[in-house]
N, CA, C and O atoms as a printed pandas DataFrame, in Angstrom:
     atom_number atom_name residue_name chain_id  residue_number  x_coord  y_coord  z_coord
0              1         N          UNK        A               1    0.824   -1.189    0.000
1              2        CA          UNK        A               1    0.000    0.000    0.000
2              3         C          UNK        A               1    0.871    1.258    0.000
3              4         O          UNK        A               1    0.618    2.211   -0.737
4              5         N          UNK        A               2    1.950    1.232    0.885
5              6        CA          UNK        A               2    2.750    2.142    1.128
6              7         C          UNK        A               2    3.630    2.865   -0.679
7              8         O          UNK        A               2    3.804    4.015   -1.082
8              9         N          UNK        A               3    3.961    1.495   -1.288
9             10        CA          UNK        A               3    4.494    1.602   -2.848
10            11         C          UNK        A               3    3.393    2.250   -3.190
11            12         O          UNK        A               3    3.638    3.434   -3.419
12            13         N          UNK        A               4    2.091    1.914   -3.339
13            14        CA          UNK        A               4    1.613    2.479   -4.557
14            15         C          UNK        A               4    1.220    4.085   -4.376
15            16         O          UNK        A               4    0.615    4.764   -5.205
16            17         N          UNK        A               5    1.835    4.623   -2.769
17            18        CA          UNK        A               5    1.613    6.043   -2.153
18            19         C          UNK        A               5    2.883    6.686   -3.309
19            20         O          UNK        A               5    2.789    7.686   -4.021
20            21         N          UNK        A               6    4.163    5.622   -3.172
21            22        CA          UNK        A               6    5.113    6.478   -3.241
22            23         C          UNK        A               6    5.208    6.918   -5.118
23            24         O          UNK        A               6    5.448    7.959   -5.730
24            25         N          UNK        A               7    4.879    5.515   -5.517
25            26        CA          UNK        A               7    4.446    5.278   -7.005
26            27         C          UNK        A               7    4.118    6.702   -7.514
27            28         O          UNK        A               7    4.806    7.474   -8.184
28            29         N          UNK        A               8    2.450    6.872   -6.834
29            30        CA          UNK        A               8    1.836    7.944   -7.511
30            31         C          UNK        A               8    2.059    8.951   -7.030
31            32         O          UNK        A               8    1.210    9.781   -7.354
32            33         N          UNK        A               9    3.227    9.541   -6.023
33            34        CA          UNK        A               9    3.141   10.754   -5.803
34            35         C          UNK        A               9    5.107   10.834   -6.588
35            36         O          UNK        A               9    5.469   11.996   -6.772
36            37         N          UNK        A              10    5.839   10.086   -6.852
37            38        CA          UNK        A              10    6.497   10.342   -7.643
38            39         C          UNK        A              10    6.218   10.596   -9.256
39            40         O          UNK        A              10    6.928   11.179  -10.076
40            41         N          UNK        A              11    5.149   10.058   -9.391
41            42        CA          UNK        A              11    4.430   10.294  -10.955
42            43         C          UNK        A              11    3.972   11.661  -11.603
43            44         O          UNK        A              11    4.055   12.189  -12.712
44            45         N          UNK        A              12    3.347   12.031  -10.127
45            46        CA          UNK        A              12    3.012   13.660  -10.267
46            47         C          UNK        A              12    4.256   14.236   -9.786
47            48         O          UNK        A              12    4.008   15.391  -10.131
48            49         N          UNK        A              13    5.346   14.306   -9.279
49            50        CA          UNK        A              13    6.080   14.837   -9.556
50            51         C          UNK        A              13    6.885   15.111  -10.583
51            52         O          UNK        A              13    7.453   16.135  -10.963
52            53         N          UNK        A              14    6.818   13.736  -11.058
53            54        CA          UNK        A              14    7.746   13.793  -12.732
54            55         C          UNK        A              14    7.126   14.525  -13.663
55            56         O          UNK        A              14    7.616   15.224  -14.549
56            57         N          UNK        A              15    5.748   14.260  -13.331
57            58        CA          UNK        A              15    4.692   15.096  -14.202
58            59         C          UNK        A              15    5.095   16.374  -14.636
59            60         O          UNK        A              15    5.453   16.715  -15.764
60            61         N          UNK        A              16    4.967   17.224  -13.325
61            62        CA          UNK        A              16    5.500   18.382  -12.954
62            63         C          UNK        A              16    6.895   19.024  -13.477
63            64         O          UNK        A              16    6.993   20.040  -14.166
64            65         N          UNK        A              17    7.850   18.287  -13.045
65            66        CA          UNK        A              17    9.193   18.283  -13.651
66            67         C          UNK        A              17    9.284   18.692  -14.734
67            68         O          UNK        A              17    9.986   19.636  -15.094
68            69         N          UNK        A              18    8.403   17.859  -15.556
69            70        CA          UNK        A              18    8.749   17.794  -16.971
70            71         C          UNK        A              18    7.988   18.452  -18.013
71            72         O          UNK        A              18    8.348   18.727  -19.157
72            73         N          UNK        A              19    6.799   18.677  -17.400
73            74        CA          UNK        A              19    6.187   20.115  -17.527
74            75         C          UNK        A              19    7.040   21.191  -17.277
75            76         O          UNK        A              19    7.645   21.537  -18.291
76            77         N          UNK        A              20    7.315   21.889  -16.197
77            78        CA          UNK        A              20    8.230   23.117  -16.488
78            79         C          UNK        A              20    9.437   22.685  -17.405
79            80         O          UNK        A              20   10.053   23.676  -17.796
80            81         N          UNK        A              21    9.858   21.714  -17.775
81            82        CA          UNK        A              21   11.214   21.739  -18.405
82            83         C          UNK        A              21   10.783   21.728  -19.562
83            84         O          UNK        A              21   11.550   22.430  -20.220
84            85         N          UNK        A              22    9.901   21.288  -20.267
85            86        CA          UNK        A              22    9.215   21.622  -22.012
86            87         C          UNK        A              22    8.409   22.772  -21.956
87            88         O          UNK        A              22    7.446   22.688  -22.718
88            89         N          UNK        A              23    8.460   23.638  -21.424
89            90        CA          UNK        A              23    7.641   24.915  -20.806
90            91         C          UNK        A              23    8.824   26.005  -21.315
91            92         O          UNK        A              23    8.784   26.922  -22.135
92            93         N          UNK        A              24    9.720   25.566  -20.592
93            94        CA          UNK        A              24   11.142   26.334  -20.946
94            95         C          UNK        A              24   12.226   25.980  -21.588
95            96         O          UNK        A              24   13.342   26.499  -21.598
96            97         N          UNK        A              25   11.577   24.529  -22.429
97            98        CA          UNK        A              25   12.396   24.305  -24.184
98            99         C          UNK        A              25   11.719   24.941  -25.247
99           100         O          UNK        A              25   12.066   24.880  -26.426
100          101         N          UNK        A              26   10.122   25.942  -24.517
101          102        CA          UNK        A              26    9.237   26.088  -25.758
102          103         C          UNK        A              26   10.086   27.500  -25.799
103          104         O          UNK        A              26   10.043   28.221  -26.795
104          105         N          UNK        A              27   10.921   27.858  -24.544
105          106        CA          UNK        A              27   10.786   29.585  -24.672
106          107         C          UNK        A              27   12.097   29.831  -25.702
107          108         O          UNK        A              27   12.412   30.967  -26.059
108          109         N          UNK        A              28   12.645   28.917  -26.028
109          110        CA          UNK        A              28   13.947   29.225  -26.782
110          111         C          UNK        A              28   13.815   29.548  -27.994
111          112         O          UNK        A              28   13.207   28.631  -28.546
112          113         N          UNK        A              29   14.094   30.489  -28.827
113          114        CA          UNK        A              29   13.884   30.860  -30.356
114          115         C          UNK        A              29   14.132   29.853  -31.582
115          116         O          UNK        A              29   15.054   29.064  -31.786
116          117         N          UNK        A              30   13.328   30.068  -32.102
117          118        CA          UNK        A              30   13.188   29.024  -33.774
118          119         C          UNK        A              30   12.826   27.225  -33.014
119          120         O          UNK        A              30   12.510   26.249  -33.694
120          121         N          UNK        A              31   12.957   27.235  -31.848
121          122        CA          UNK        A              31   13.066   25.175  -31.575
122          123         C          UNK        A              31   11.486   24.987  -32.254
123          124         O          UNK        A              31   11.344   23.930  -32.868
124          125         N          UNK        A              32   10.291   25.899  -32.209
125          126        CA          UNK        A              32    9.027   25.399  -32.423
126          127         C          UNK        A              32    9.130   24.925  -34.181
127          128         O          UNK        A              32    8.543   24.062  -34.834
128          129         N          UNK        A              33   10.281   26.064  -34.563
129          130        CA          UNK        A              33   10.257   25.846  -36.413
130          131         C          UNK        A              33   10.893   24.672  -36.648
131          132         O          UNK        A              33   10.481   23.927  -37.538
132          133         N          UNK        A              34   12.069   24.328  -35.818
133          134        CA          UNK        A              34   12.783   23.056  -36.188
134          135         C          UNK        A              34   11.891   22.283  -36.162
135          136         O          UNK        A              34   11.816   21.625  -37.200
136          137         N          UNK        A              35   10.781   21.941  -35.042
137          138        CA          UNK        A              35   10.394   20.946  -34.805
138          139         C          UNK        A              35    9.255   20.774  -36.014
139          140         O          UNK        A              35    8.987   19.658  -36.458
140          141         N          UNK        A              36    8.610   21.995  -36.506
141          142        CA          UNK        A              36    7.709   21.577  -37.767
142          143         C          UNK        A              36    9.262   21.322  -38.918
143          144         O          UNK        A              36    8.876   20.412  -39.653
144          145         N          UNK        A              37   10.043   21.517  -39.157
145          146        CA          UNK        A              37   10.634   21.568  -40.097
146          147         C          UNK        A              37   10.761   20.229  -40.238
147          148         O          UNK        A              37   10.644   19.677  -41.332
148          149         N          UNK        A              38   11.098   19.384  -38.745
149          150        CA          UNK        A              38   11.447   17.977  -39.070
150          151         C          UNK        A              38   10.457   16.875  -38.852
151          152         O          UNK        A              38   10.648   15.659  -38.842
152          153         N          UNK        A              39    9.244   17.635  -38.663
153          154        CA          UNK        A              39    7.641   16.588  -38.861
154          155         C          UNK        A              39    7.337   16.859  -40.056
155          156         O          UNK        A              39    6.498   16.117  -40.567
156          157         N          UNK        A              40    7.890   17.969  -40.881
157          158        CA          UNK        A              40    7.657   18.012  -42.295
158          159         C          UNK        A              40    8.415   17.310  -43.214
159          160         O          UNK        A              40    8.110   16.942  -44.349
160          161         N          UNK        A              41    9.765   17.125  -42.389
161          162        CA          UNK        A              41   10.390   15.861  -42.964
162          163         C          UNK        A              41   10.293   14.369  -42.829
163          164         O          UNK        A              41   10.549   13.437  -43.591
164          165         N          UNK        A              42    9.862   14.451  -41.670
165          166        CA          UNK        A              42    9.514   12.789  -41.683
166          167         C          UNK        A              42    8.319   12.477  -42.407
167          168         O          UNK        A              42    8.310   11.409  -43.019
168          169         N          UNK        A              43    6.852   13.550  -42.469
169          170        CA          UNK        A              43    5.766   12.992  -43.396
170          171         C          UNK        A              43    6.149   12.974  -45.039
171          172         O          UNK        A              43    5.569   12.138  -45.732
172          173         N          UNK        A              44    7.073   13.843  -45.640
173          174        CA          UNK        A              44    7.662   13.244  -46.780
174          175         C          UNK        A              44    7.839   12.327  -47.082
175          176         O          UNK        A              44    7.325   11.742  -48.035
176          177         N          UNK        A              45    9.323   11.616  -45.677
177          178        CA          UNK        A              45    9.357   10.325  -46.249
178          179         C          UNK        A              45    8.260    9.210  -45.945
179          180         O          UNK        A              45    8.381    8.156  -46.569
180          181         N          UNK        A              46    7.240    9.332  -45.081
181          182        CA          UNK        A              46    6.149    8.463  -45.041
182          183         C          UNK        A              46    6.161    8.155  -46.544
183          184         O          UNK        A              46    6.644    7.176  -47.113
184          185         N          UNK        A              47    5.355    9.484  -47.185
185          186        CA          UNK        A              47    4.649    9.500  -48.188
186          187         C          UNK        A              47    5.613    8.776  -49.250
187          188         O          UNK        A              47    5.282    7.596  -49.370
188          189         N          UNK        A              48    6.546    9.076  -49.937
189          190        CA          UNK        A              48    7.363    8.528  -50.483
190          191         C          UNK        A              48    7.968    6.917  -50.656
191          192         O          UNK        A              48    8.479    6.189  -49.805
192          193         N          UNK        A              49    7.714    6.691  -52.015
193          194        CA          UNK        A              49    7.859    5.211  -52.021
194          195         C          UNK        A              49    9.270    4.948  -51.310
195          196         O          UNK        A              49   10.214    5.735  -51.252
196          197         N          UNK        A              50    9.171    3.350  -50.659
197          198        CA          UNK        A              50   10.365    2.615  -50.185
198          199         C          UNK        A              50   10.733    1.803  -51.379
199          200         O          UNK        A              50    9.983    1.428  -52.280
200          201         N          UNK        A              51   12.329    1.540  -51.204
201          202        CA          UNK        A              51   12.900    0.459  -51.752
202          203         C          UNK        A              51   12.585   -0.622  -51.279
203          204         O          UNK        A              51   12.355   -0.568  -50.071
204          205         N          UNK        A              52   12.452   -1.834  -51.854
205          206        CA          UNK        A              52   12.216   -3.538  -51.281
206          207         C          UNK        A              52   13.241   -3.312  -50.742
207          208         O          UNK        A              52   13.901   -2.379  -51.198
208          209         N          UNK        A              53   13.786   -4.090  -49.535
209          210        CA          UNK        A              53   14.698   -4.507  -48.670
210          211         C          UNK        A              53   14.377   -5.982  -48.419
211          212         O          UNK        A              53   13.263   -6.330  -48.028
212          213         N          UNK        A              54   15.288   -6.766  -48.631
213          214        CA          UNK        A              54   15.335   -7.684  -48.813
214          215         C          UNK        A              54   15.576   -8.529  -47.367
215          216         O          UNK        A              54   16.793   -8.567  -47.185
216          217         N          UNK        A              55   14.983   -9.103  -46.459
217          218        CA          UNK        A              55   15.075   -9.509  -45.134
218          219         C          UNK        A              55   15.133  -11.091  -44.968
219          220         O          UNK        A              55   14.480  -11.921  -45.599
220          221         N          UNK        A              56   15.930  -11.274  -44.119
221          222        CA          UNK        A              56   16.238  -12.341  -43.223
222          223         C          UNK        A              56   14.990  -13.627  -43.677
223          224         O          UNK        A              56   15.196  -14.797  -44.000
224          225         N          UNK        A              57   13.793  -12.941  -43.559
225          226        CA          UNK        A              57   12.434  -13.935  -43.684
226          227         C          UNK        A              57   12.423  -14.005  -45.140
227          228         O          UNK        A              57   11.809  -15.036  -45.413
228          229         N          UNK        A              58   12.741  -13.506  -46.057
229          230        CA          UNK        A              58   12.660  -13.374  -47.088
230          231         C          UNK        A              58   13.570  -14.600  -47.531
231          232         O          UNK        A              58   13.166  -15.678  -47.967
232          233         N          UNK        A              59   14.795  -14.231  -47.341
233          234        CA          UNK        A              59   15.842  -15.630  -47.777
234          235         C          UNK        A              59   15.390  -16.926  -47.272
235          236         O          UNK        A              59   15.570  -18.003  -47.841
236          237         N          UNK        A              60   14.744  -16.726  -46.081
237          238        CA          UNK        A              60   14.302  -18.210  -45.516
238          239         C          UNK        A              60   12.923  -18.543  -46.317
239          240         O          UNK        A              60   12.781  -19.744  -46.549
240          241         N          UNK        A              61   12.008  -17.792  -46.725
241          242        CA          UNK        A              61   11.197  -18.198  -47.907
242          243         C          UNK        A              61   11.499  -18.260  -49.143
243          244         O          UNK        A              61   10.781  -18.829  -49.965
244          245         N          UNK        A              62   12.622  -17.670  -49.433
245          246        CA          UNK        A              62   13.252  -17.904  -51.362
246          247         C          UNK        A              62   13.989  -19.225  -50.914
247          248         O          UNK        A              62   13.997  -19.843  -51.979
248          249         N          UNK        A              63   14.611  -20.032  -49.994
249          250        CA          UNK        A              63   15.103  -21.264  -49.603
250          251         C          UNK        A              63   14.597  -21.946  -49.377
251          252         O          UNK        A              63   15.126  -23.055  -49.446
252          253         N          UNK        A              64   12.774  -21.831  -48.800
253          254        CA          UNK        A              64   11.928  -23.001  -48.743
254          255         C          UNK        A              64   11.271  -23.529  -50.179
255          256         O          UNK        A              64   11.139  -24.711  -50.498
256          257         N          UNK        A              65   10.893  -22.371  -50.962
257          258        CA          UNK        A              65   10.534  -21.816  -52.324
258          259         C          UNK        A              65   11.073  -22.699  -53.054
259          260         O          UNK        A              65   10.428  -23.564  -53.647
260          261         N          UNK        A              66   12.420  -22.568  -53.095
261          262        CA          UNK        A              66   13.256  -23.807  -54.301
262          263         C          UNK        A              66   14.220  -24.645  -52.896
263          264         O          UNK        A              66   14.287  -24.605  -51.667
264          265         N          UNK        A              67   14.994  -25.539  -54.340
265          266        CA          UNK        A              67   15.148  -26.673  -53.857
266          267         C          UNK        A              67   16.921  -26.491  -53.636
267          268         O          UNK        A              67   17.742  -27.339  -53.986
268          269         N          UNK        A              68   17.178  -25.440  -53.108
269          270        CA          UNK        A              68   18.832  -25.094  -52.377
270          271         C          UNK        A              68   18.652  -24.609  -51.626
271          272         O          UNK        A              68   17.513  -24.276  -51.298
272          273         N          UNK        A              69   20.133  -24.221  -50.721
273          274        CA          UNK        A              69   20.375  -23.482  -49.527
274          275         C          UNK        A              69   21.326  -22.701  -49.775
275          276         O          UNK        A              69   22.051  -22.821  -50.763
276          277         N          UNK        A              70   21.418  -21.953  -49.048
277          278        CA          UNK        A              70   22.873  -20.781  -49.065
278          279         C          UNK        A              70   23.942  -21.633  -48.756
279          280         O          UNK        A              70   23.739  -22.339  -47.768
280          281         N          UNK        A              71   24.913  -21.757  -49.259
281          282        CA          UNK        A              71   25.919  -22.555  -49.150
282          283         C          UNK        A              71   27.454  -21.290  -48.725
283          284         O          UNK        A              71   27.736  -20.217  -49.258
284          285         N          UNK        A              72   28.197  -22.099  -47.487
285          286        CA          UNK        A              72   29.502  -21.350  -47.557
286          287         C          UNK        A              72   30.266  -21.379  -48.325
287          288         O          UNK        A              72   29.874  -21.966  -49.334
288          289         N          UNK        A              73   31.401  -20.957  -48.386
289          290        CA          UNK        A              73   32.458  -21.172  -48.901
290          291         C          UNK        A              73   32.942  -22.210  -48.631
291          292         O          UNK        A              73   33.199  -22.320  -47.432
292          293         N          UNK        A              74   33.387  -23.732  -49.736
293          294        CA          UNK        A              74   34.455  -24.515  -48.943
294          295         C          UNK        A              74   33.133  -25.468  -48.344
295          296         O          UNK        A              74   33.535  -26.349  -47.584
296          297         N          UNK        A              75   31.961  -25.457  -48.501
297          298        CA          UNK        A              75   30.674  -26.345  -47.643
298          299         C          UNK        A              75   30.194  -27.495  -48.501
299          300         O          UNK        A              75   29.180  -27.000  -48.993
300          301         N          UNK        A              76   30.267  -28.427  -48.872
301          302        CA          UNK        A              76   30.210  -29.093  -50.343
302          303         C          UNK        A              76   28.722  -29.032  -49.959
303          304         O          UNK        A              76   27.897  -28.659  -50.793
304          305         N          UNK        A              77   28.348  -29.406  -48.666
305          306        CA          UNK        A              77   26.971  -29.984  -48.382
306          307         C          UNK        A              77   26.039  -28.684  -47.741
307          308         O          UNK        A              77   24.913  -28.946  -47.321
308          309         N          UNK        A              78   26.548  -27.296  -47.686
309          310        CA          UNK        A              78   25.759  -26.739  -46.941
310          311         C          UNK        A              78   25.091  -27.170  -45.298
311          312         O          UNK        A              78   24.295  -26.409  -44.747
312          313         N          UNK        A              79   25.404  -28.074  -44.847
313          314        CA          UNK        A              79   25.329  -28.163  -43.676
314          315         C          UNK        A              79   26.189  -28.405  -42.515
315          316         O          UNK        A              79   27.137  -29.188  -42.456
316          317         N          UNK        A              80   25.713  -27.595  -41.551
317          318        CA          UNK        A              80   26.877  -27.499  -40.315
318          319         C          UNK        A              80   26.087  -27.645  -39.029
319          320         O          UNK        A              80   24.856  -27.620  -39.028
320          321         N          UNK        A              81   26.781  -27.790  -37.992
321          322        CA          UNK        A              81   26.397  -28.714  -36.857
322          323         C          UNK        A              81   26.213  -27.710  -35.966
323          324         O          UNK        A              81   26.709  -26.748  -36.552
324          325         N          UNK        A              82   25.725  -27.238  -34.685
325          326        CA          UNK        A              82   25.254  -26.385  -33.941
326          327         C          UNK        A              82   26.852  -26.101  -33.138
327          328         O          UNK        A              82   26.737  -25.767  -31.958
328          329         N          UNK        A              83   27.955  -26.179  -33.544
329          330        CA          UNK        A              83   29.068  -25.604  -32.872
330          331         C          UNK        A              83   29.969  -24.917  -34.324
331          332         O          UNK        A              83   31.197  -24.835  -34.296
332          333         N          UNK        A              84   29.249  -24.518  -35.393
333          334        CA          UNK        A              84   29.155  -24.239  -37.071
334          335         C          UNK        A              84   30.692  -24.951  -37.442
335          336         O          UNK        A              84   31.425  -24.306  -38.192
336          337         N          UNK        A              85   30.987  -25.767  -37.118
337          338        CA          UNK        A              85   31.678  -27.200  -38.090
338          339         C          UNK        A              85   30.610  -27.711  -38.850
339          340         O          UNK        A              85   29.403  -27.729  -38.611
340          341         N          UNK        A              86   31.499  -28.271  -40.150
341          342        CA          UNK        A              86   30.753  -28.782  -41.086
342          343         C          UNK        A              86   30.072  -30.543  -40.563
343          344         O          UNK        A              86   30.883  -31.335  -40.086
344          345         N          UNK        A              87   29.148  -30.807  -40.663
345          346        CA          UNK        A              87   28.513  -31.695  -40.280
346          347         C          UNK        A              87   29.468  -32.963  -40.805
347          348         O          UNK        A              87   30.489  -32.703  -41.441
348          349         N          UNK        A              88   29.104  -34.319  -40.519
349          350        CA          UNK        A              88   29.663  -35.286  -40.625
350          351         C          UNK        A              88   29.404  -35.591  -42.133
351          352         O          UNK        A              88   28.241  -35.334  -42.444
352          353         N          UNK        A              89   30.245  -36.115  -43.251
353          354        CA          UNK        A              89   29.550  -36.746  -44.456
354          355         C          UNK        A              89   29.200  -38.494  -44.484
355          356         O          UNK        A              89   30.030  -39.314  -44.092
356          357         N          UNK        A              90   28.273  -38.756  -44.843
357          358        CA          UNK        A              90   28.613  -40.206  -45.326
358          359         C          UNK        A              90   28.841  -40.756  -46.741
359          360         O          UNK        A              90   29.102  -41.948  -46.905
């Protein structure tokens, strides 16, 4: 019971805190323009097409897809053992 005193009266304090301290980041000259300048830059790049990026899940579905694996260098068999030595051949 005692925590959840201290909980919520540190909460409103931080509250507080951090209220006057963005209170008196607003009073500084041009920060309000930067800050549209660079929400005007990030909704650009929303808007703006992306490149494909090619991901991790992606290779593991172009490898289920067909009938190979990524092979190392030097791997005849592409497979290696959970300490990445090449697995045993028979």
């Amino acid at each position: 019971m005692m925590a959840v005193g201290w909980g919520s009266g540190a909460a409103v304090a931080m509250r507080i805190l951090l209220t006057l301290f963005a209170v008196a980041l607003l009073q500084l000259p041009y920060l309000k323009l930067l800050g549209a300048v660079l929400l005007l830059w990030i909704g650009v790049q929303l808007l703006l097409p992306r490149k494909a990026k090619r991901t991790s899940m992606d290779m593991k579905i172009c490898c289920r897809d067909k009938d190979h694996t990524h092979r190392r260098p030097g791997d005849e068999r592409g497979q290696r053992n959970r300490s990445g030595r090449r697995a045993a051949t028979a």
